[in-house]
ZADO-1210 file (C-alpha; in nm, 4 decimals, padded with zeros to 6 digits):
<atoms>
<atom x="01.6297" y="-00.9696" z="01.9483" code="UNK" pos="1"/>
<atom x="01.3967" y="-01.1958" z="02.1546" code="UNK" pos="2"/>
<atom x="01.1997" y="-01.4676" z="02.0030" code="UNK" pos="3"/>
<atom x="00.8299" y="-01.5608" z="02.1589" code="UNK" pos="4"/>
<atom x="00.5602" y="-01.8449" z="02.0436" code="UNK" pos="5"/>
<atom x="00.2727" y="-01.6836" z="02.2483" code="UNK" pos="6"/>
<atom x="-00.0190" y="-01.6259" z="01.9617" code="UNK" pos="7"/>
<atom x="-00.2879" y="-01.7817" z="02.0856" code="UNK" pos="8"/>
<atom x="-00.4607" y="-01.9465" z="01.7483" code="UNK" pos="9"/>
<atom x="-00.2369" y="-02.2755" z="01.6342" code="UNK" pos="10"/>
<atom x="00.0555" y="-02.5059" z="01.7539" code="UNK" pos="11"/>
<atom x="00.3811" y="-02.4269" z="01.8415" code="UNK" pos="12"/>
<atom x="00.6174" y="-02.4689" z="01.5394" code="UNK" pos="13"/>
<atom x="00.2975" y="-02.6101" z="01.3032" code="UNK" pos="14"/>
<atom x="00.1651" y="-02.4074" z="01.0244" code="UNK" pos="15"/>
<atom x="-00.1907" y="-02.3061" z="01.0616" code="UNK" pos="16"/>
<atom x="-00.4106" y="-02.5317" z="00.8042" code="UNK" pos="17"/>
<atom x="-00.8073" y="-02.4603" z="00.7351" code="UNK" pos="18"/>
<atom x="-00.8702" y="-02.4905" z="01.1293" code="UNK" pos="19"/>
<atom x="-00.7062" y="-02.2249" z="01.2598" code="UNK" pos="20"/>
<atom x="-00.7446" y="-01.9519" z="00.9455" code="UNK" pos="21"/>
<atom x="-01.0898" y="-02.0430" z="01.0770" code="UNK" pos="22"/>
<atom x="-01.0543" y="-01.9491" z="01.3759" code="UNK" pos="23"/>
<atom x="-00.8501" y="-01.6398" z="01.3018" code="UNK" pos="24"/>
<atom x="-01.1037" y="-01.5348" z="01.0630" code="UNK" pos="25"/>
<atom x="-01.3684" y="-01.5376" z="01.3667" code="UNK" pos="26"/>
<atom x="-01.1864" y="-01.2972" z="01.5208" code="UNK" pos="27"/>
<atom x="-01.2044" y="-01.0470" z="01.3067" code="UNK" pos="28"/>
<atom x="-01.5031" y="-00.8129" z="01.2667" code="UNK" pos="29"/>
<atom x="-01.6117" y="-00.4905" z="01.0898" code="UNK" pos="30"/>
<atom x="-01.4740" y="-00.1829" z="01.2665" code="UNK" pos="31"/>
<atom x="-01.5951" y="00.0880" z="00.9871" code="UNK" pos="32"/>
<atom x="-01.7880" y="00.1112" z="00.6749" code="UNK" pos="33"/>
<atom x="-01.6173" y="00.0799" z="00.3406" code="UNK" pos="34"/>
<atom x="-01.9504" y="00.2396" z="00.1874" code="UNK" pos="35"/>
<atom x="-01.9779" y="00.5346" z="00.3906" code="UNK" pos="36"/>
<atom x="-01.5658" y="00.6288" z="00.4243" code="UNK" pos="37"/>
<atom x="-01.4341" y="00.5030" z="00.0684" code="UNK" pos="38"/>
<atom x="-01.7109" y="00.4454" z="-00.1689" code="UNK" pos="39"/>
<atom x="-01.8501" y="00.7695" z="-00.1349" code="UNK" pos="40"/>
<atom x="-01.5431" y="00.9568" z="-00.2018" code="UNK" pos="41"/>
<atom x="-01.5106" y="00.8040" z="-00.5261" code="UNK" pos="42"/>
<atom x="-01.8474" y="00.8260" z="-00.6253" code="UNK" pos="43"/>
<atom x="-01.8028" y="01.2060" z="-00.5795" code="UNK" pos="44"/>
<atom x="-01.5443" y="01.2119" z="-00.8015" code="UNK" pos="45"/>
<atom x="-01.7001" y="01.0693" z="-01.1076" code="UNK" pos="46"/>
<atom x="-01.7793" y="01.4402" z="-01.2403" code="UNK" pos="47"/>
<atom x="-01.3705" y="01.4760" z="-01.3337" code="UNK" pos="48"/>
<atom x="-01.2959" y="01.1362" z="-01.3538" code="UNK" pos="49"/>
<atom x="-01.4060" y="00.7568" z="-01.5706" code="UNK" pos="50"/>
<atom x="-01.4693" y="00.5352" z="-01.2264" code="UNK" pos="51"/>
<atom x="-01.4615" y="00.1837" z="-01.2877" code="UNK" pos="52"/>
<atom x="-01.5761" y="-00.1031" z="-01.1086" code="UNK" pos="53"/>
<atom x="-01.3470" y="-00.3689" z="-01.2234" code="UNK" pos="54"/>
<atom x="-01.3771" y="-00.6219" z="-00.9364" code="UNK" pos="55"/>
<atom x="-01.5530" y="-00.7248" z="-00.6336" code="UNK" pos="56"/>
<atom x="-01.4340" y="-00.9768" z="-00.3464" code="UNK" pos="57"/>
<atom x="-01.6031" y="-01.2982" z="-00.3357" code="UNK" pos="58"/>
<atom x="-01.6650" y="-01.2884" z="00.0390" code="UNK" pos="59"/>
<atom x="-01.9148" y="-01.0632" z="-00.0489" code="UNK" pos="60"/>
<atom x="-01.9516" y="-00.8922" z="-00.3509" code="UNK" pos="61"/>
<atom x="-02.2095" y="-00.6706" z="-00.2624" code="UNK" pos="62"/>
<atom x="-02.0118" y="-00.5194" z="-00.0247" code="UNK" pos="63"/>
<atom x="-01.6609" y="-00.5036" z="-00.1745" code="UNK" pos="64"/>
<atom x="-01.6661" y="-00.3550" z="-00.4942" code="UNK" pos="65"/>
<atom x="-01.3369" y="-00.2648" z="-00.5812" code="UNK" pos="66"/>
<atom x="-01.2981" y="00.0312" z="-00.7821" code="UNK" pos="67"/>
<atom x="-01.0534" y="00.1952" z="-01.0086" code="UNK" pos="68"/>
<atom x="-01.0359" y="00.5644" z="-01.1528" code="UNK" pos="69"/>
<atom x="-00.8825" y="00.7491" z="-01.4620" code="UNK" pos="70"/>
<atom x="-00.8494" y="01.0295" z="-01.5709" code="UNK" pos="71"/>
<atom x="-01.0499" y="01.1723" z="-01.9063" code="UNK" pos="72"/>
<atom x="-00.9583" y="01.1199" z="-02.2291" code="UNK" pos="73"/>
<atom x="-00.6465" y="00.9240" z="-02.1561" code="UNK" pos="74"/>
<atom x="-00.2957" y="01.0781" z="-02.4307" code="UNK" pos="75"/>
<atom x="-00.0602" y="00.8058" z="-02.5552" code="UNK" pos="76"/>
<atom x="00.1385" y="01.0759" z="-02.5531" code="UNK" pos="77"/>
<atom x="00.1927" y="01.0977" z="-02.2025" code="UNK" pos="78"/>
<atom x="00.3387" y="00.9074" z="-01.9587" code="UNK" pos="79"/>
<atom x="00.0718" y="00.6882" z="-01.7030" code="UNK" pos="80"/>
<atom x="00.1557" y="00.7195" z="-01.3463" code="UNK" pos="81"/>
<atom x="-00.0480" y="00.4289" z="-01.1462" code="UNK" pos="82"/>
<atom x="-00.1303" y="00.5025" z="-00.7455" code="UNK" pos="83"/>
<atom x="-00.2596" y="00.2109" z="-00.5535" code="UNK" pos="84"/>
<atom x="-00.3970" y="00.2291" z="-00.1551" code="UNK" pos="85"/>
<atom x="-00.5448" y="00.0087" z="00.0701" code="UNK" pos="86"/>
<atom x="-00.3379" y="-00.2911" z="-00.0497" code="UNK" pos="87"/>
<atom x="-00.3154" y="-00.3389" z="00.3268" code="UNK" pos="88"/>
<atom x="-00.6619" y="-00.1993" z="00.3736" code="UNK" pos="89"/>
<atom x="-00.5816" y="-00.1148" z="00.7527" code="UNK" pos="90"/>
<atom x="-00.3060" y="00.1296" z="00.6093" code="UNK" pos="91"/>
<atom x="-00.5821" y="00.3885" z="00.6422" code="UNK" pos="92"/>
<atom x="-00.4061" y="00.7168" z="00.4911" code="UNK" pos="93"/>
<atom x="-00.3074" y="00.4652" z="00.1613" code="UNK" pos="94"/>
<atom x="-00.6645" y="00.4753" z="00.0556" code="UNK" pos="95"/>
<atom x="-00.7713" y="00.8665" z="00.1513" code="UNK" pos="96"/>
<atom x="-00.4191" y="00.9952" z="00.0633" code="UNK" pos="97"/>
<atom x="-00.5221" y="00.8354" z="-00.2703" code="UNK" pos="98"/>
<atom x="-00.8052" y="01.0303" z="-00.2916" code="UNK" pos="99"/>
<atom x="-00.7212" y="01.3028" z="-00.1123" code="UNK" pos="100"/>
<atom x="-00.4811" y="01.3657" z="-00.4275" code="UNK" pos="101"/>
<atom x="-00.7411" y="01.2953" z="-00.6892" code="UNK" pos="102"/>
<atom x="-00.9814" y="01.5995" z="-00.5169" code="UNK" pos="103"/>
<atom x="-00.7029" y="01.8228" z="-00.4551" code="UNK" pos="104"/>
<atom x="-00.3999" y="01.7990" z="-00.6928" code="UNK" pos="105"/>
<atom x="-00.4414" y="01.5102" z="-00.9797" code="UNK" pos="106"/>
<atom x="-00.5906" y="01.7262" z="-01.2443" code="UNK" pos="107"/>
<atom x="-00.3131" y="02.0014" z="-01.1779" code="UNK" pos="108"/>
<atom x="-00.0783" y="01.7428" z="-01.3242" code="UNK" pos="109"/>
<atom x="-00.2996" y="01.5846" z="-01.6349" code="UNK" pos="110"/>
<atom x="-00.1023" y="01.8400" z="-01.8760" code="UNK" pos="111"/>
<atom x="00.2065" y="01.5939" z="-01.7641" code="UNK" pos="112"/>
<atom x="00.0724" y="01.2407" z="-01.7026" code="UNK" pos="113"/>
<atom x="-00.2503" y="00.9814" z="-01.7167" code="UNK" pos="114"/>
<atom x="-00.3580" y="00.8483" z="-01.3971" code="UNK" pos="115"/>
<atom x="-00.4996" y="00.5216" z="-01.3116" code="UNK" pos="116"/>
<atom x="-00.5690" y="00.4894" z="-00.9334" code="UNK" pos="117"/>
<atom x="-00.7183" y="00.2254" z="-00.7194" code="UNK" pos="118"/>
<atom x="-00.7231" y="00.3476" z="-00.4070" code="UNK" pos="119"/>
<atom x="-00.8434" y="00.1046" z="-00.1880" code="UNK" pos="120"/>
<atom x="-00.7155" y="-00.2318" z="-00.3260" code="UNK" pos="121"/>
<atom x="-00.8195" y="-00.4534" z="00.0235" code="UNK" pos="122"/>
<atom x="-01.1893" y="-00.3099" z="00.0900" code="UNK" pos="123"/>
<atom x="-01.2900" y="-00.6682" z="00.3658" code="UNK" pos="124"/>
<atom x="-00.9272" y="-00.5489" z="00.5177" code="UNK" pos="125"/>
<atom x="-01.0167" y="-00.1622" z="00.5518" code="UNK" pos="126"/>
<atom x="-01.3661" y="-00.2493" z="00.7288" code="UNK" pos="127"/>
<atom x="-01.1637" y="-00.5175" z="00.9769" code="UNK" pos="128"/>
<atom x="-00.8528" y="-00.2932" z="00.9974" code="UNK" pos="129"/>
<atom x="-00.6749" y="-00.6186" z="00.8766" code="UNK" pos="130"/>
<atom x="-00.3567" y="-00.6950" z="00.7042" code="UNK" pos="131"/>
<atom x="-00.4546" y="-00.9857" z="00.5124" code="UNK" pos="132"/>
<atom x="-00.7528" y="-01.1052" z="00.3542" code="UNK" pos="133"/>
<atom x="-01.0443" y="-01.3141" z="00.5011" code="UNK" pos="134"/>
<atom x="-00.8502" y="-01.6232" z="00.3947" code="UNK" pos="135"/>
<atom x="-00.5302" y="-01.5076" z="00.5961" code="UNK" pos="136"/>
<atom x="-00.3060" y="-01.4446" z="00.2750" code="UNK" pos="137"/>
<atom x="-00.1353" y="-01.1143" z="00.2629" code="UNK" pos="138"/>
<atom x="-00.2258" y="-00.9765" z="-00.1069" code="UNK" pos="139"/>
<atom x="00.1086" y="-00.7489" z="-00.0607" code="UNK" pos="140"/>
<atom x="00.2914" y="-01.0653" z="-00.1156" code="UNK" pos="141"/>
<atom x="00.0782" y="-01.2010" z="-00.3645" code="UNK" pos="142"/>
<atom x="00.1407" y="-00.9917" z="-00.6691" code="UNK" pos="143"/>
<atom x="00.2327" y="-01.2866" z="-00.8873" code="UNK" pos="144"/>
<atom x="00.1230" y="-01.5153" z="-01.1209" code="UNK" pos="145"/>
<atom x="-00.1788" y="-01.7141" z="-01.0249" code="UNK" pos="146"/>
<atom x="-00.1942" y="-01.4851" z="-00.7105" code="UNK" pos="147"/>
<atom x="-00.3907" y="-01.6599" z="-00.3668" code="UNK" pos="148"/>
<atom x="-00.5500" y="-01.3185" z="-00.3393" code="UNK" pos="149"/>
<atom x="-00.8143" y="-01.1789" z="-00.5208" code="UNK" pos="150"/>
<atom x="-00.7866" y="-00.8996" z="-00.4088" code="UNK" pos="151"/>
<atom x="-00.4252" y="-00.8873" z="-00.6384" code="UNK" pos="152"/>
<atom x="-00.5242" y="-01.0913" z="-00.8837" code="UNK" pos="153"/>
<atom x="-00.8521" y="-00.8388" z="-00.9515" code="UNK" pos="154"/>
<atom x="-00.6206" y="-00.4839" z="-00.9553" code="UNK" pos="155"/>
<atom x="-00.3569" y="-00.6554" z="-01.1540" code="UNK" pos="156"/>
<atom x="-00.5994" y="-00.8135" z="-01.4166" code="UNK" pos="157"/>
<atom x="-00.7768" y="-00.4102" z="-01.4230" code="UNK" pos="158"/>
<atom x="-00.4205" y="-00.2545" z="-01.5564" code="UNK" pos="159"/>
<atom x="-00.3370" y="-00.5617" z="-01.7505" code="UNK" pos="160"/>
<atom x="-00.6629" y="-00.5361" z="-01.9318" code="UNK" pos="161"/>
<atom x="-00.5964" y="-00.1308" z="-02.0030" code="UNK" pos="162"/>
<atom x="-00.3174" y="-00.2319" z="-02.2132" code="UNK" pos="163"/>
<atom x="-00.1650" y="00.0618" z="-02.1399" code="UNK" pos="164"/>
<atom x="00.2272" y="00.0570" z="-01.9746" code="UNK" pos="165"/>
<atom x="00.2876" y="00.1861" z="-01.6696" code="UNK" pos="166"/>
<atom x="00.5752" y="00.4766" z="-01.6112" code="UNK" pos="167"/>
<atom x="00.5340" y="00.5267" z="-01.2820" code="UNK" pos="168"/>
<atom x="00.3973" y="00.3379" z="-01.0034" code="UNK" pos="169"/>
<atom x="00.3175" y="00.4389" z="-00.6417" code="UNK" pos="170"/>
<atom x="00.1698" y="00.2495" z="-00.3844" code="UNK" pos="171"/>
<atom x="00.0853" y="00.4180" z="-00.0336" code="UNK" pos="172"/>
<atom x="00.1164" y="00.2295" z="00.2579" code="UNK" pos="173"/>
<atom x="00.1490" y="00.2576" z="00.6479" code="UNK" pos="174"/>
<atom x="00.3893" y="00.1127" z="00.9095" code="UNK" pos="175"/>
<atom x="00.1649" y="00.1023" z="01.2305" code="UNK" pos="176"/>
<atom x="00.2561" y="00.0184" z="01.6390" code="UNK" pos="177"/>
<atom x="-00.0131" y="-00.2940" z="01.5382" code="UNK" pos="178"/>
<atom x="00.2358" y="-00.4514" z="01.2941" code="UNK" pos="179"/>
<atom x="00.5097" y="-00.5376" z="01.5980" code="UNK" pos="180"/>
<atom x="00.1868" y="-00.5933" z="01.8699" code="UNK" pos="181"/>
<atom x="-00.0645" y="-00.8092" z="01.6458" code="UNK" pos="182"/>
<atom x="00.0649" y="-00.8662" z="01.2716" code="UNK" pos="183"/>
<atom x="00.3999" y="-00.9997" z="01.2743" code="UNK" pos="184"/>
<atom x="00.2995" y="-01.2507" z="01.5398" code="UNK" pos="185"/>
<atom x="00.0151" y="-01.3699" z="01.3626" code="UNK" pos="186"/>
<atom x="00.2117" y="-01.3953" z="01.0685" code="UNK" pos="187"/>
<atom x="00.4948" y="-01.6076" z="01.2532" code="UNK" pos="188"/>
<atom x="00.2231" y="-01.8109" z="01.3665" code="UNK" pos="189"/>
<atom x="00.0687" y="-01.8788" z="01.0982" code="UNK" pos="190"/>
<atom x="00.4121" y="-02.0251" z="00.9251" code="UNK" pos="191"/>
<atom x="00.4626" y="-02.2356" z="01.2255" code="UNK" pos="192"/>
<atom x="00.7977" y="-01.9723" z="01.3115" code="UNK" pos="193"/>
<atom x="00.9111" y="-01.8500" z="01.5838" code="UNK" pos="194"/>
<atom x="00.8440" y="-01.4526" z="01.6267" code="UNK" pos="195"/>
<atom x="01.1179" y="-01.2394" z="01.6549" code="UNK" pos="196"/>
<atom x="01.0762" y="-00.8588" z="01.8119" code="UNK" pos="197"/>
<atom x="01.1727" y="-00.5487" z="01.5679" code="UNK" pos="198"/>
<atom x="01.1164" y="-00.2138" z="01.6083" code="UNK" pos="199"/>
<atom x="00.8865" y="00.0008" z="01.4410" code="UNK" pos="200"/>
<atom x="01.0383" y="00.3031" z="01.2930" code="UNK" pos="201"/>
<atom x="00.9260" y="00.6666" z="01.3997" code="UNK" pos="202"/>
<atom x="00.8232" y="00.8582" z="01.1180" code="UNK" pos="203"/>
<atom x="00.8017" y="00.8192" z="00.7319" code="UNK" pos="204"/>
<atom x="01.0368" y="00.6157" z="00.4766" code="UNK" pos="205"/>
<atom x="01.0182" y="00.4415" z="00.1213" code="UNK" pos="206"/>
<atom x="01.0898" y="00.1218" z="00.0096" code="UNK" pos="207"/>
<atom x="01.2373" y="00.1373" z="-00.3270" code="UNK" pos="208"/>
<atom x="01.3099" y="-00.1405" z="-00.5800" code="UNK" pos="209"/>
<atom x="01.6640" y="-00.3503" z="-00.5347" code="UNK" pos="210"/>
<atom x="01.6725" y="-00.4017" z="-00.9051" code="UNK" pos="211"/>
<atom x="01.5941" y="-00.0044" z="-00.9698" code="UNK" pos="212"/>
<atom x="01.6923" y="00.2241" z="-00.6769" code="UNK" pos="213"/>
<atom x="01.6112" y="00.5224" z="-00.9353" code="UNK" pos="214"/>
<atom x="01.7871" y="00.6780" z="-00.5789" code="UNK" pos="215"/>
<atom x="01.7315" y="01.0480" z="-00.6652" code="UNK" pos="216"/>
<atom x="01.3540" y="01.0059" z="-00.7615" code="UNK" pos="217"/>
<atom x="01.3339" y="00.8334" z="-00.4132" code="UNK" pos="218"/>
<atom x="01.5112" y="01.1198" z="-00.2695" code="UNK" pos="219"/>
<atom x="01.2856" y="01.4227" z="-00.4422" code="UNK" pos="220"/>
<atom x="01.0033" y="01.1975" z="-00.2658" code="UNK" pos="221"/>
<atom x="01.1741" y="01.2143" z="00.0880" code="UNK" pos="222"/>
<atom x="01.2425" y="01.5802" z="00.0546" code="UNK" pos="223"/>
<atom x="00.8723" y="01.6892" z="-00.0306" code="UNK" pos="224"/>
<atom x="00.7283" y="01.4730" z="00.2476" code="UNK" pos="225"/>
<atom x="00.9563" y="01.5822" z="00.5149" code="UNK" pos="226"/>
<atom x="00.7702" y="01.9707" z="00.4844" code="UNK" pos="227"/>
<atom x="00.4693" y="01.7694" z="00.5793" code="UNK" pos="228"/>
<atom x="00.5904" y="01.4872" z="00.8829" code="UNK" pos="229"/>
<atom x="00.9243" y="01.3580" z="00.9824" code="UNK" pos="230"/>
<atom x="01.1370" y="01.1325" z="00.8140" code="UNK" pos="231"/>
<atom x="01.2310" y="00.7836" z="00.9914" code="UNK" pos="232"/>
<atom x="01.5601" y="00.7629" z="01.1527" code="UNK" pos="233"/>
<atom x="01.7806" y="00.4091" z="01.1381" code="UNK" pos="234"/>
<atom x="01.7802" y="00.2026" z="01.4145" code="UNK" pos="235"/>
<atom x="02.0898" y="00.1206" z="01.6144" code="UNK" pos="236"/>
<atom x="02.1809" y="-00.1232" z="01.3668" code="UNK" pos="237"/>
<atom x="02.1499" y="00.1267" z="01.0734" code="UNK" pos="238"/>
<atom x="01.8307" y="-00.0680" z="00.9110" code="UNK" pos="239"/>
<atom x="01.4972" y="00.0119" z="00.8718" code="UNK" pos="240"/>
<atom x="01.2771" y="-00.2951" z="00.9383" code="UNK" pos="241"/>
<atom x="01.5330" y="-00.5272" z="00.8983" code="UNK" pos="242"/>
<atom x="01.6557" y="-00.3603" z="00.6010" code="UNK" pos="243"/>
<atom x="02.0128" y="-00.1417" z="00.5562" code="UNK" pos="244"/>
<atom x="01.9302" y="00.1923" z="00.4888" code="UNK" pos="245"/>
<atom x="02.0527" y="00.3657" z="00.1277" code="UNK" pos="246"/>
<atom x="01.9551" y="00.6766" z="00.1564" code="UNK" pos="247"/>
<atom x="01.8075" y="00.8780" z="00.4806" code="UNK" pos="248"/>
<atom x="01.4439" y="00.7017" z="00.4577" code="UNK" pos="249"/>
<atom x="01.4902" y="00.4927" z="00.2175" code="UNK" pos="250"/>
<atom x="01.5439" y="00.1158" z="00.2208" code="UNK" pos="251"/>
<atom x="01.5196" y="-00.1181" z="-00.1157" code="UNK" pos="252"/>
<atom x="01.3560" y="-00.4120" z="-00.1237" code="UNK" pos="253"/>
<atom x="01.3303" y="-00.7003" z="-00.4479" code="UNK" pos="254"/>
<atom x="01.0026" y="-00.5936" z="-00.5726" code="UNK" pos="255"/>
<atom x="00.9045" y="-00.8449" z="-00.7851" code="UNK" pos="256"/>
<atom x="01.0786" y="-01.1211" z="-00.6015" code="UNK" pos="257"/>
<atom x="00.8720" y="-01.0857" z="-00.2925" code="UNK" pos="258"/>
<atom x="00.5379" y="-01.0414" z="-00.4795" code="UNK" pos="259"/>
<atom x="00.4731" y="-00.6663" z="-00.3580" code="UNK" pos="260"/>
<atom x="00.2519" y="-00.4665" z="-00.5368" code="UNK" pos="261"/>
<atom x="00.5138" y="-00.2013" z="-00.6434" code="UNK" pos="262"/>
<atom x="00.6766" y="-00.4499" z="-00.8651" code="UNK" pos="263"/>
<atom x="00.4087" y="-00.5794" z="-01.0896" code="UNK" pos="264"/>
<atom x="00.3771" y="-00.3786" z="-01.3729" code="UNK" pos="265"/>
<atom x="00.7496" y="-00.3282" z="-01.5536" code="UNK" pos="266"/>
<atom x="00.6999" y="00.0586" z="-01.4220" code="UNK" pos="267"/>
<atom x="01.0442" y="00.2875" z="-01.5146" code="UNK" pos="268"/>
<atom x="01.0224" y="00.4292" z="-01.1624" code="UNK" pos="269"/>
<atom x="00.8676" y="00.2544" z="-00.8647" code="UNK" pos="270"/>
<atom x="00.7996" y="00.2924" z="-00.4790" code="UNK" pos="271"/>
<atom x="00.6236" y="00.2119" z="-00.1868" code="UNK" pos="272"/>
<atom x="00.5572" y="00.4903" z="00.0771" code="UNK" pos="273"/>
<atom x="00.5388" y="00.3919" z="00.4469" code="UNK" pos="274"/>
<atom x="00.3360" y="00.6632" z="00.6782" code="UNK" pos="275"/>
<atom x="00.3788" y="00.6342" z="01.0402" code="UNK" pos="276"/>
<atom x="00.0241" y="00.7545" z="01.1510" code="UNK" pos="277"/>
<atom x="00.0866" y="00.6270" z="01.5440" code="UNK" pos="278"/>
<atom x="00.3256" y="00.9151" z="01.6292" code="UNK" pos="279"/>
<atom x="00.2042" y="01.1560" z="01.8649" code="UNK" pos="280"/>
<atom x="00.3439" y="01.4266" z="01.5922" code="UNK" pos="281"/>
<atom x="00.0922" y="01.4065" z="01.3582" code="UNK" pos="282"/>
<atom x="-00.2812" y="01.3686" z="01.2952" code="UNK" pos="283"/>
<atom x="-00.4865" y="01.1826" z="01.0578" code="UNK" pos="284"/>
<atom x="-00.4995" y="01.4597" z="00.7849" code="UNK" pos="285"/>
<atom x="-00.1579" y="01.4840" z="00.8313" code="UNK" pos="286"/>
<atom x="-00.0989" y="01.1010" z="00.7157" code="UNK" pos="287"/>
<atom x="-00.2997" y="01.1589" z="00.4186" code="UNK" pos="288"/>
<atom x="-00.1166" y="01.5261" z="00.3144" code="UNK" pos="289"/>
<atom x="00.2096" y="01.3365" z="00.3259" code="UNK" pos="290"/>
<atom x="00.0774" y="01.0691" z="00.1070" code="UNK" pos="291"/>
<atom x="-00.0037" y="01.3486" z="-00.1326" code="UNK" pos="292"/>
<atom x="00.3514" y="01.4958" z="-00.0861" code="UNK" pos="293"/>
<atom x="00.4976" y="01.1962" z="-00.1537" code="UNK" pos="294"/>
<atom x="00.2633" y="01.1762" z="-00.4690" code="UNK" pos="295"/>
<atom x="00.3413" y="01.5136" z="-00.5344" code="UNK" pos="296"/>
<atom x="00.7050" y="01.4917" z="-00.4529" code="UNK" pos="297"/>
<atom x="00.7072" y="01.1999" z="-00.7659" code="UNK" pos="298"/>
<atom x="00.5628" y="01.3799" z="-00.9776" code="UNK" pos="299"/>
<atom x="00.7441" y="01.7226" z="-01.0176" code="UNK" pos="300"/>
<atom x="01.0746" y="01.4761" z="-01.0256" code="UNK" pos="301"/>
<atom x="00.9450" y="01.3106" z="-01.3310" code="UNK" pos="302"/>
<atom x="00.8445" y="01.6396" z="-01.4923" code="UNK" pos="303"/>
<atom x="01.1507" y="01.8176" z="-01.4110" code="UNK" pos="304"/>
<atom x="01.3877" y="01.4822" z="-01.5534" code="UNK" pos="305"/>
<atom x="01.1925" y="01.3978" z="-01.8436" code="UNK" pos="306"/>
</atoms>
């Protein structure tokens, strides 16, 4: 695995301080409108579902509202499954997989389940097709206490506030080409490291949660996705990003540990989908229909295992 210190914001081996996020930050700029692709989806949606605006990003708060939706009259009878997108807001089929499954399927499954969704979590990061936040903090690393991201610390503070516990969570995300070719070597960069080459995997997988693999729930997932886009083989080191394999497309990773967002409630059953929307394979729509299978594929394993 080669090693390479060519990013060209910062110091070899030094840490970015205030300077250089600076300077990162200027090269950023809005690539698409959060209003017209997100906001207007769940706007539409208010006829069958309570939308919430429970936080807005200080960069500008007129522009990123962030938004969550339930569903009606919420049972404490049933179990609450909680779908977030858009953590990464560049992980495009996170958000409208989110809701593409709240116009299509969600109320199909209210007999079973509450929803809470907040389906684009990073709204500055979807209009940039960025990673991190404007401050250069990754908020799917920042699901802690006293998180650096507001963007976190805003969803986190929404479902705390609800009161409500969580039985299953589900957060959709993407692995993208740009993660080897522009985010990784920012991010080594920016912790003064050196960056080492990986290989991004063709096709879909999950990342489960080391301290509960719930492995056939992760499996049921993996089998309803793969009628929709194909599943991501091991490298020639049998990992996945880095990570050993458990199951075909499935790697585990310590949730709660690495501040991701799949770990911060104390959910029963957890995991984090990873689309690969760069393969020649599939399209767009298909991204977001396997975000819904994987939603989908959840779902009917809860139901069926109660």
């Amino acid at each position: 695995m080669s090693t390479s210190n060519t990013f060209p914001i910062g110091t070899t081996g030094q840490p970015w301080g205030d300077e250089e996020k600076a300077q990162w930050l200027a090269t950023t700029s809005i690539k698409r409108s959060y209003k017209d692709d997100v906001v207007t989806k769940i706007e539409a949606l208010k006829d069958r579902f309570d939308v919430t605006q429970y936080g807005a990003l200080s960069f500008d708060r007129e522009r990123y509202p962030q938004f969550g939706i339930r569903t009606h009259h919420f049972d404490a009878s049933k179990p609450t499954i909680l779908i977030t997108g858009g953590v990464h807001g560049y992980e495009t089929s996170g958000v409208h997989g989110a809701l593409k499954f709240l116009d299509t399927e969600a109320l199909s499954f209210t007999e079973h389940f509450n929803f809470i969704v907040a389906p684009c979590v990073s709204p500055w990061g979807y209009e940039t097709i960025n990673r991190w936040n404007p401050h250069a903090v990754d908020p799917n690393r920042s699901f802690v206490k006293n998180s650096p991201a507001e963007e976190s610390a805003n969803v986190m503070a929404f479902v705390k506030g609800l009161g409500i516990e969580i039985y299953c969570h589900i957060d959709l995300h993407e692995t993208t080409d740009t993660d080897e070719s522009e985010f990784r070597p920012a991010l080594a960069a920016r912790d003064g490291k050196a960056y080492e080459e990986d290989v991004i995997p063709d096709g879909f997988y999950l990342v489960g949660d080391s301290d509960t693999p719930n492995t056939e729930f992760q499996t049921a997932i993996i089998n309803e996705v793969r009628k929709v886009t194909h599943i991501a083989p091991p490298d020639d080191n049998g990992d996945i990003i880095g990570a050993p394999i458990e199951q075909e497309g499935v790697i585990n990773y310590p949730t709660k540990k690495l501040g991701l967002c799949s770990g911060f409630t104390n959910c029963q059953f957890g995991t984090t989908t990873e689309v690969y929307p760069d393969s020649p394979k599939v399209t767009d729509e298909e991204c977001n229909d396997a975000q819904v299978a994987a939603i989908r594929g959840a779902l009917n394993y809860l139901i069926a295992n109660k």
